[in-house]
N, CA, C and O atoms as CSV, one atom per row, in Angstrom:
chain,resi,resn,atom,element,x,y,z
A,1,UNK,N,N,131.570,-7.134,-7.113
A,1,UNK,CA,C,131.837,-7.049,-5.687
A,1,UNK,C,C,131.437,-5.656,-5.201
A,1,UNK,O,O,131.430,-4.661,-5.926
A,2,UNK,N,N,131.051,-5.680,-3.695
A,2,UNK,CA,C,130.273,-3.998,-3.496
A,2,UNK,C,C,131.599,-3.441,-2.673
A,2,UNK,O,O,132.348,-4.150,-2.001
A,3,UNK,N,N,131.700,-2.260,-2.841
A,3,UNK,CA,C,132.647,-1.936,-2.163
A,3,UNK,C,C,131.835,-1.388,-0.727
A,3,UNK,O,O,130.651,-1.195,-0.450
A,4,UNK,N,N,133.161,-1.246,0.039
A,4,UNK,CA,C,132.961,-0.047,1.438
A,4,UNK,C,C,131.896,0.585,1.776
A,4,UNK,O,O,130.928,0.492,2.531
A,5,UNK,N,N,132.553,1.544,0.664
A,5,UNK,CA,C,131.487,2.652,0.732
A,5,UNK,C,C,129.780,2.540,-0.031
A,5,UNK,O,O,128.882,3.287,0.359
A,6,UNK,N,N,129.561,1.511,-1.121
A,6,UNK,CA,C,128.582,1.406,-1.228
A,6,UNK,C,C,127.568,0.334,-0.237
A,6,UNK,O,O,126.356,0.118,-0.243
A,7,UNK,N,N,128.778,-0.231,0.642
A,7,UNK,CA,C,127.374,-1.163,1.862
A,7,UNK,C,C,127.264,-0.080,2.600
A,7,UNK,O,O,126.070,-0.019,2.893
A,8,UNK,N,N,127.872,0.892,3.113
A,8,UNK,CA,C,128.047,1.952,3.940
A,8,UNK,C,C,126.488,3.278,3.621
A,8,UNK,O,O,125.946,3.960,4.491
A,9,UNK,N,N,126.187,3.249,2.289
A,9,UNK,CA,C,125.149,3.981,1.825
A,9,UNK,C,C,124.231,3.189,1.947
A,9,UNK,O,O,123.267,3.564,2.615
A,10,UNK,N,N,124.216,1.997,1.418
A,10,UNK,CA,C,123.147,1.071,2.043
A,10,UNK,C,C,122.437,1.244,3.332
A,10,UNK,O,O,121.302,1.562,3.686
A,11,UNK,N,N,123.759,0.846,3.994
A,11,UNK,CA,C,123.010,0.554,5.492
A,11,UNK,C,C,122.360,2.046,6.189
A,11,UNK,O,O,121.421,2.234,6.961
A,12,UNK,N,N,123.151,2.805,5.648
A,12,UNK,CA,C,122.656,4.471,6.066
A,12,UNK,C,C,122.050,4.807,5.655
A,12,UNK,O,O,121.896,5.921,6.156
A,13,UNK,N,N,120.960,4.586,4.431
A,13,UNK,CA,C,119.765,4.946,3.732
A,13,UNK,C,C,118.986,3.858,4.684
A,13,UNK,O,O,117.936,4.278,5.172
A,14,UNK,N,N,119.248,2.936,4.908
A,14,UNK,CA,C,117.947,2.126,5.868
A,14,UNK,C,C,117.888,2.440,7.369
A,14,UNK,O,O,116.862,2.441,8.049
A,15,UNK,N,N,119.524,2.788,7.916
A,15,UNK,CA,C,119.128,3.017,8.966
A,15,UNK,C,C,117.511,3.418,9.814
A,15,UNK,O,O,117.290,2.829,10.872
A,16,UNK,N,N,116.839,4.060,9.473
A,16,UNK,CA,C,115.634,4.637,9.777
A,16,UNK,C,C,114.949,3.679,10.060
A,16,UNK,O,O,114.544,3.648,11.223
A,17,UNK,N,N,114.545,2.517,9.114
A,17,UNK,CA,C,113.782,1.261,8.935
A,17,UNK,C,C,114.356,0.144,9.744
A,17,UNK,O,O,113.627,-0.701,10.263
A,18,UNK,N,N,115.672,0.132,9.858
A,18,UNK,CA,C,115.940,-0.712,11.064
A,18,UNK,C,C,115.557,-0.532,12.333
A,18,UNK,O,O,115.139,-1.345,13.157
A,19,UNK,N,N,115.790,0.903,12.421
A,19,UNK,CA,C,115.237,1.385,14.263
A,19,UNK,C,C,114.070,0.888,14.086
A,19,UNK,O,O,113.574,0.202,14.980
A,20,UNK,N,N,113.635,1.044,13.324
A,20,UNK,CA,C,112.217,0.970,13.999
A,20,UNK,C,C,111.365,-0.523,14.181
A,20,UNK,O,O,110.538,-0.980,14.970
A,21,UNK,N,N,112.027,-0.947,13.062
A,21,UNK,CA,C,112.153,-2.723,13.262
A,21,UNK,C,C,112.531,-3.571,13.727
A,21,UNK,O,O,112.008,-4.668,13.926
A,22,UNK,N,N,113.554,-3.167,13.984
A,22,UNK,CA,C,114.895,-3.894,15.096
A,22,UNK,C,C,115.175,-3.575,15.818
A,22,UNK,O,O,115.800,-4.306,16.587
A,23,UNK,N,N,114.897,-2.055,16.171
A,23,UNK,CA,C,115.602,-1.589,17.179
A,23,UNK,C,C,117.218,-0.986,17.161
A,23,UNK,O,O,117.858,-0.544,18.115
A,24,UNK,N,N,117.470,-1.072,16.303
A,24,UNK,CA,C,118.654,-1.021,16.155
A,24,UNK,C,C,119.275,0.378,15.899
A,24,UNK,O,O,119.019,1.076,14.919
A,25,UNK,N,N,120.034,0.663,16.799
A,25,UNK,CA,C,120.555,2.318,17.523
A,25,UNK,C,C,121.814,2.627,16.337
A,25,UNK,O,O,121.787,3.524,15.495
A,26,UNK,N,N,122.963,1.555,16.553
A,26,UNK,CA,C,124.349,1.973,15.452
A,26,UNK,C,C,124.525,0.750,14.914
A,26,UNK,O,O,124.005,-0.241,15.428
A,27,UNK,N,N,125.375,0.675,13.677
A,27,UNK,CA,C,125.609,-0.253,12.697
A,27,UNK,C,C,127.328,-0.026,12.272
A,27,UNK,O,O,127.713,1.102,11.964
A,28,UNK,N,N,127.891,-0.716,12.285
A,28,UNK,CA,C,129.459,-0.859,12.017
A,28,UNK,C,C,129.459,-1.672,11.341
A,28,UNK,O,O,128.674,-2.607,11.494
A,29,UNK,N,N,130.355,-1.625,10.319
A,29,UNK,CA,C,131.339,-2.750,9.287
A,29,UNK,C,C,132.539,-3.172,10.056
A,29,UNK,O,O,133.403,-2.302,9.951
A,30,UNK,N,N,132.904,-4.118,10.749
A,30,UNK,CA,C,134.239,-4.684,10.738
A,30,UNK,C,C,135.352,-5.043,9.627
A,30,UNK,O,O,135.132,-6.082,9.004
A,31,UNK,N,N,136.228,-4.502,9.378
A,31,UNK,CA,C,136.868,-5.210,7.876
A,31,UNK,C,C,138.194,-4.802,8.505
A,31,UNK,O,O,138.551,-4.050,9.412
A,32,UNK,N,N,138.863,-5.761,7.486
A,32,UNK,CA,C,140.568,-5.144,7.835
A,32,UNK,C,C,141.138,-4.926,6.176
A,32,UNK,O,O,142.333,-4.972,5.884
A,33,UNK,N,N,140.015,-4.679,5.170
A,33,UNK,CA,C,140.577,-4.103,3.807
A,33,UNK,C,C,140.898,-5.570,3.140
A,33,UNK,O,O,141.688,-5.577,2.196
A,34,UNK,N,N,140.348,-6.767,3.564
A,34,UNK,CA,C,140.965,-7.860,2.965
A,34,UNK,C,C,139.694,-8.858,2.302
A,34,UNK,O,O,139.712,-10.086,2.223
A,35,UNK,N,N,138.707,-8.014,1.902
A,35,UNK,CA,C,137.756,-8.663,1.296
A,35,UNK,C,C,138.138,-9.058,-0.267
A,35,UNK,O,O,139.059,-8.655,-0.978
A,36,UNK,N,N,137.075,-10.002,-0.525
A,36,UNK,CA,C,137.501,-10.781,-1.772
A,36,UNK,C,C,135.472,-11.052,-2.460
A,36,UNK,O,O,134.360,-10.902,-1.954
A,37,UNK,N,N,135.952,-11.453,-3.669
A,37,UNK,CA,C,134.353,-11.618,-3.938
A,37,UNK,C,C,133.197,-12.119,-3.235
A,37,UNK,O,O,131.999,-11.834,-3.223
A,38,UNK,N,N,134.258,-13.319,-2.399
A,38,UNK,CA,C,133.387,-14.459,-1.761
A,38,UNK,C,C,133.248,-14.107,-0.124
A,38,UNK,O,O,132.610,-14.902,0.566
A,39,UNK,N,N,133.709,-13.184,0.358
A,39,UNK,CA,C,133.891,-12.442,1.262
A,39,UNK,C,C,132.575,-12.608,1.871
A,39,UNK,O,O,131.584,-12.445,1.160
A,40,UNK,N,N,132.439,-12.936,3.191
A,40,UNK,CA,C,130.725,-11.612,3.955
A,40,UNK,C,C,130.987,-10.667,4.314
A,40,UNK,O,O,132.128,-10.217,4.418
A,41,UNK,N,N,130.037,-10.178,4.570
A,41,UNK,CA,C,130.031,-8.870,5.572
A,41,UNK,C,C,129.449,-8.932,6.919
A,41,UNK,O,O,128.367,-9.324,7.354
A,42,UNK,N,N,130.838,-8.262,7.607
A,42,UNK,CA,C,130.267,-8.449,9.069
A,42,UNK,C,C,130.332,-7.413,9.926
A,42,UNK,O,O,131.355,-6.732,9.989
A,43,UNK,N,N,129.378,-7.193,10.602
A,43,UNK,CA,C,128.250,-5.952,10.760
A,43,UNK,C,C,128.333,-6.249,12.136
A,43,UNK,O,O,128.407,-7.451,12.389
A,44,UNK,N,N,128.342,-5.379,13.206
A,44,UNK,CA,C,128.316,-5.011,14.450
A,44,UNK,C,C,126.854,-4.271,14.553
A,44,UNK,O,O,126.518,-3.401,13.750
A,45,UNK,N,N,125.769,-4.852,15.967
A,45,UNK,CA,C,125.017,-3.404,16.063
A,45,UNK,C,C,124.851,-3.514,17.320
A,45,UNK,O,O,125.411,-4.362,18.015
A,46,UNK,N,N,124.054,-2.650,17.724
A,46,UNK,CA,C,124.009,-1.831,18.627
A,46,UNK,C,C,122.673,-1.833,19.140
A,46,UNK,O,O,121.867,-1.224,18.436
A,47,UNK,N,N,122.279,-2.301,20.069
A,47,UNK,CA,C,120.403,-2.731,19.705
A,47,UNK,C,C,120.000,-1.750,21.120
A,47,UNK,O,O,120.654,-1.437,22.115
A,48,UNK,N,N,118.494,-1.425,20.635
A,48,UNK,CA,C,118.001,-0.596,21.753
A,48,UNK,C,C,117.223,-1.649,22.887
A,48,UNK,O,O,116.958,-1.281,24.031
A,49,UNK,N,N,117.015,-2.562,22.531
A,49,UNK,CA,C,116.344,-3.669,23.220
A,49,UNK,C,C,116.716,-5.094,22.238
A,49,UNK,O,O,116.983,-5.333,21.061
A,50,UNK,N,N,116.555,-5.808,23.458
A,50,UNK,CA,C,117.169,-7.462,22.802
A,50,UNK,C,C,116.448,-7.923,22.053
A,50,UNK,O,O,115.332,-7.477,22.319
A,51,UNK,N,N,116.405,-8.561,21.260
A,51,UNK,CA,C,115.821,-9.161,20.141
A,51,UNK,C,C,115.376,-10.714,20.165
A,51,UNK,O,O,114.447,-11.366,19.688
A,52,UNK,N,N,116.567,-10.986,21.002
A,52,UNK,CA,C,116.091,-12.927,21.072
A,52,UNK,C,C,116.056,-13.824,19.610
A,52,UNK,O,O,117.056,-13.648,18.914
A,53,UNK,N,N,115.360,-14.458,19.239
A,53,UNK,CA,C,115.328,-15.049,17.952
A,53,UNK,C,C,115.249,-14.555,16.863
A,53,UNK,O,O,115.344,-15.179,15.807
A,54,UNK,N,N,114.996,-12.928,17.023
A,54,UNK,CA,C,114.427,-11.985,16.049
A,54,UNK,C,C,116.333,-11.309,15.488
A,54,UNK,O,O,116.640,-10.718,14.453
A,55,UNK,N,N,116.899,-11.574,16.235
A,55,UNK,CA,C,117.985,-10.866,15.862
A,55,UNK,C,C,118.541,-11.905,13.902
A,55,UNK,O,O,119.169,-11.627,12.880
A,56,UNK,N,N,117.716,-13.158,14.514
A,56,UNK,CA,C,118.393,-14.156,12.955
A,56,UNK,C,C,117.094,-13.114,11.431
A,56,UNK,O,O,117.126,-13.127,10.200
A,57,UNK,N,N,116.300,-12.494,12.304
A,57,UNK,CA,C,115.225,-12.151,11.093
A,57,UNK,C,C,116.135,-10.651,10.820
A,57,UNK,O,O,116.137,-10.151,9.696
A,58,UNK,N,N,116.645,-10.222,11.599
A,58,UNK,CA,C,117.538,-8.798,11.458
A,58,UNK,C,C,118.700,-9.184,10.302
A,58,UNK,O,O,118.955,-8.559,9.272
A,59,UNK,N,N,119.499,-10.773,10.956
A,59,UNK,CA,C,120.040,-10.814,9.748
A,59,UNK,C,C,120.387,-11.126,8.272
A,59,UNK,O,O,121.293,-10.884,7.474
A,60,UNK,N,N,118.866,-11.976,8.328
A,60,UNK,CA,C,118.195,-12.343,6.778
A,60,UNK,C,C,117.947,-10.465,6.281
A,60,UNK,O,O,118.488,-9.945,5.305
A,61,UNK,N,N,117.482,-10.113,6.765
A,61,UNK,CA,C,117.287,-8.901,6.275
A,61,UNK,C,C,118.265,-8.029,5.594
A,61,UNK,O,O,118.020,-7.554,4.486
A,62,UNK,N,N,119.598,-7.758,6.362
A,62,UNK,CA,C,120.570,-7.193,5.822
A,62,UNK,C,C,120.996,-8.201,4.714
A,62,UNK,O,O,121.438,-7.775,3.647
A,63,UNK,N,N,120.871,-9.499,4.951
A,63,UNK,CA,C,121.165,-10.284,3.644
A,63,UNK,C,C,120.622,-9.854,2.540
A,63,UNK,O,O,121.423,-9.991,1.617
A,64,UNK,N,N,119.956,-9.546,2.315
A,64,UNK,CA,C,118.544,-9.694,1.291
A,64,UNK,C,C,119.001,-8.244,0.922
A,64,UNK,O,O,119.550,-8.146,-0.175
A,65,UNK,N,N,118.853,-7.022,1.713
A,65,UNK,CA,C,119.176,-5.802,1.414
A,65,UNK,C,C,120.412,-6.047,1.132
A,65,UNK,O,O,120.360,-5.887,-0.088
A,66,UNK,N,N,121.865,-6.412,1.434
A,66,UNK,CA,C,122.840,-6.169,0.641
A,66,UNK,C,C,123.310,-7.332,-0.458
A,66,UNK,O,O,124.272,-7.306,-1.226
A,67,UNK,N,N,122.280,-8.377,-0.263
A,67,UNK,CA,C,122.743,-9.131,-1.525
A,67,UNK,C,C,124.366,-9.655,-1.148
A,67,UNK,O,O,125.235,-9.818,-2.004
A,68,UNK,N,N,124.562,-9.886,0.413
A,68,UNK,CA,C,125.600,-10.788,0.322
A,68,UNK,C,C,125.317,-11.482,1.850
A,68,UNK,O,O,124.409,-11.101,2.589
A,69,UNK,N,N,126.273,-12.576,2.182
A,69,UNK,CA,C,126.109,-13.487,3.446
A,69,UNK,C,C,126.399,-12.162,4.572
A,69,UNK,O,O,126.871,-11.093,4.185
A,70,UNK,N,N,126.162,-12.338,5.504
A,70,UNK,CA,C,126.313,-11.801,6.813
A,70,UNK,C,C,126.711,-12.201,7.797
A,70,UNK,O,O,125.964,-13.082,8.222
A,71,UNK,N,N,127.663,-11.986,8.517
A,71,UNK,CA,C,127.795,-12.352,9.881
A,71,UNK,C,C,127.588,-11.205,10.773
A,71,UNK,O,O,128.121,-10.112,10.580
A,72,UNK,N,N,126.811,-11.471,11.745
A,72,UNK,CA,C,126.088,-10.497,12.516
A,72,UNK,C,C,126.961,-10.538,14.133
A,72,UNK,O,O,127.476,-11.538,14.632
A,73,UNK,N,N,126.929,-9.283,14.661
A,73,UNK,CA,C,127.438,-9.567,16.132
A,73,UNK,C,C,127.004,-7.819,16.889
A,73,UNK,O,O,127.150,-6.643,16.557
A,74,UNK,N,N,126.504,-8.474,17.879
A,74,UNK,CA,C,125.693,-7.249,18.819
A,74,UNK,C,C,126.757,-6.740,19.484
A,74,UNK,O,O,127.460,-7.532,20.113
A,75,UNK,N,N,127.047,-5.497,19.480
A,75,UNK,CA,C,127.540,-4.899,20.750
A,75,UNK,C,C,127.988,-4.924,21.996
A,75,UNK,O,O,129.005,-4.390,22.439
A,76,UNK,N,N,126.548,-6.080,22.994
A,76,UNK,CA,C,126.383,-5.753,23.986
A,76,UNK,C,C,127.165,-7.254,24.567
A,76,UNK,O,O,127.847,-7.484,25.565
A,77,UNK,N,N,126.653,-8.191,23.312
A,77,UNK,CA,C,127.669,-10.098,23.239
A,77,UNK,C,C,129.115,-9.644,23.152
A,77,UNK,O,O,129.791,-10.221,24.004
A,78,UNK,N,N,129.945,-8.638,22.257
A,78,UNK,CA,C,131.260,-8.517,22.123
A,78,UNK,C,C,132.328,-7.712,22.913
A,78,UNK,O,O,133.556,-7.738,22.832
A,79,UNK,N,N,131.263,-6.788,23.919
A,79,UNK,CA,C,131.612,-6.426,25.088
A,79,UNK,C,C,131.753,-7.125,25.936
A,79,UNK,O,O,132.335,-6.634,26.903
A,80,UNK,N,N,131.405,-8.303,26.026
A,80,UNK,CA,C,131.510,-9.034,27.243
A,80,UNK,C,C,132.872,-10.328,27.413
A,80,UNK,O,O,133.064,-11.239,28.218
A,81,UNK,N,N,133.506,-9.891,26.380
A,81,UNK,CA,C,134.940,-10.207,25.444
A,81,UNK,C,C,135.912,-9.304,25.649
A,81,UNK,O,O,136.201,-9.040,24.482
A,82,UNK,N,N,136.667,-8.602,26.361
A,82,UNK,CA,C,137.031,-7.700,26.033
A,82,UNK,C,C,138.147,-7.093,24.846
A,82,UNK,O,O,138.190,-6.118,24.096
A,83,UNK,N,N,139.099,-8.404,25.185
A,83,UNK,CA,C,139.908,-8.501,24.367
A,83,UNK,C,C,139.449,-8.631,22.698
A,83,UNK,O,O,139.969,-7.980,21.791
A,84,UNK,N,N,138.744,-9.274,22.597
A,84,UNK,CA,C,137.886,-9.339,20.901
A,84,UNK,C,C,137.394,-7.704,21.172
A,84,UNK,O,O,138.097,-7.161,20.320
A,85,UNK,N,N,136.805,-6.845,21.675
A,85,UNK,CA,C,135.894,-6.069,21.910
A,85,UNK,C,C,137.323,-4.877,21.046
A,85,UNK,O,O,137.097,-4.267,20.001
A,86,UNK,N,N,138.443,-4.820,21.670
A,86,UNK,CA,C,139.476,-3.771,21.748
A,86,UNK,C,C,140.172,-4.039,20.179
A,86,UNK,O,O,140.654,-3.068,19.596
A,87,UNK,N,N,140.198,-5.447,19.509
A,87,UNK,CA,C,140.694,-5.826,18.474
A,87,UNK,C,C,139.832,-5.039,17.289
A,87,UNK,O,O,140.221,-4.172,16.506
A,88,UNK,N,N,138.652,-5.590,17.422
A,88,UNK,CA,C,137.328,-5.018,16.695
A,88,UNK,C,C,137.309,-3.382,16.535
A,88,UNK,O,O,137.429,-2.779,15.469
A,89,UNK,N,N,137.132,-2.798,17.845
A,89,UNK,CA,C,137.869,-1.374,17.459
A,89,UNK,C,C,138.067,-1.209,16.756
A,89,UNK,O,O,137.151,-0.890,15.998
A,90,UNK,N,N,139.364,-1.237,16.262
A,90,UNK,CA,C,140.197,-0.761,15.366
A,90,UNK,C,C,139.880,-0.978,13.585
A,90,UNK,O,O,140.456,-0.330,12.712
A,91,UNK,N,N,138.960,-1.914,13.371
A,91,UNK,CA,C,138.491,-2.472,12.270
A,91,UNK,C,C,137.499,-1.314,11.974
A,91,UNK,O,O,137.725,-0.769,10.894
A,92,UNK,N,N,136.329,-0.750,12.761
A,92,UNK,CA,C,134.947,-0.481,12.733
A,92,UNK,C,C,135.252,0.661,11.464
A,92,UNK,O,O,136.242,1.316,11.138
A,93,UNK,N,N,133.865,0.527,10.943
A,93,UNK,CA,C,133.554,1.811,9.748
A,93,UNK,C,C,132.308,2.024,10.052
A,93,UNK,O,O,131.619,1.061,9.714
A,94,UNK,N,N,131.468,3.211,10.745
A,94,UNK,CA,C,130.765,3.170,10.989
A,94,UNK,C,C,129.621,4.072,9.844
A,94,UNK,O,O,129.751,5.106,9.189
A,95,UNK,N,N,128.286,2.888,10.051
A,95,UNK,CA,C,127.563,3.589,8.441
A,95,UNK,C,C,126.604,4.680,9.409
A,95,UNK,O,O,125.842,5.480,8.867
């Protein structure tokens, strides 16, 4: 099982390669410390421009780079929630 801090080096050694591919400005872990083997990871970002269909190729990608399932959620979709938006908060680890 990967911990925290090693998806956290992950995603921050690629950061670079995402901007420039995706667009993608910030990257957050949501967790509440209650992962398990079978667990995903679910990743907040932050996009500099919309992506459209390309956002599902953003998240095969982090699949593949972290070698586990993903659930993906933009920024700009979970703001428009507020209440999910303020919950989430409190979860974020930002890589």
């Amino acid at each position: 099982m990967k911990t925290l801090g090693g998806i956290r080096r992950i995603l921050a050694r690629h950061k670079p390669e995402l901007r420039a591919r995706f667009g993608v400005r910030e990257l957050a872990i949501f967790t509440r410390g209650e992962a398990t083997p079978l667990s995903d990871v679910d990743i907040l970002v932050a996009l500099e421009r919309p992506l459209g269909w390309e956002i599902v190729d953003l998240r095969d990608y982090l699949e593949a780079l972290l070698g586990l399932p993903v659930d993906l959620l933009t920024a700009g979709a979970l703001r428009r929630k507020p209440h999910l938006w303020q919950a989430v908060q409190e979860d974020l680890v930002h890589a």
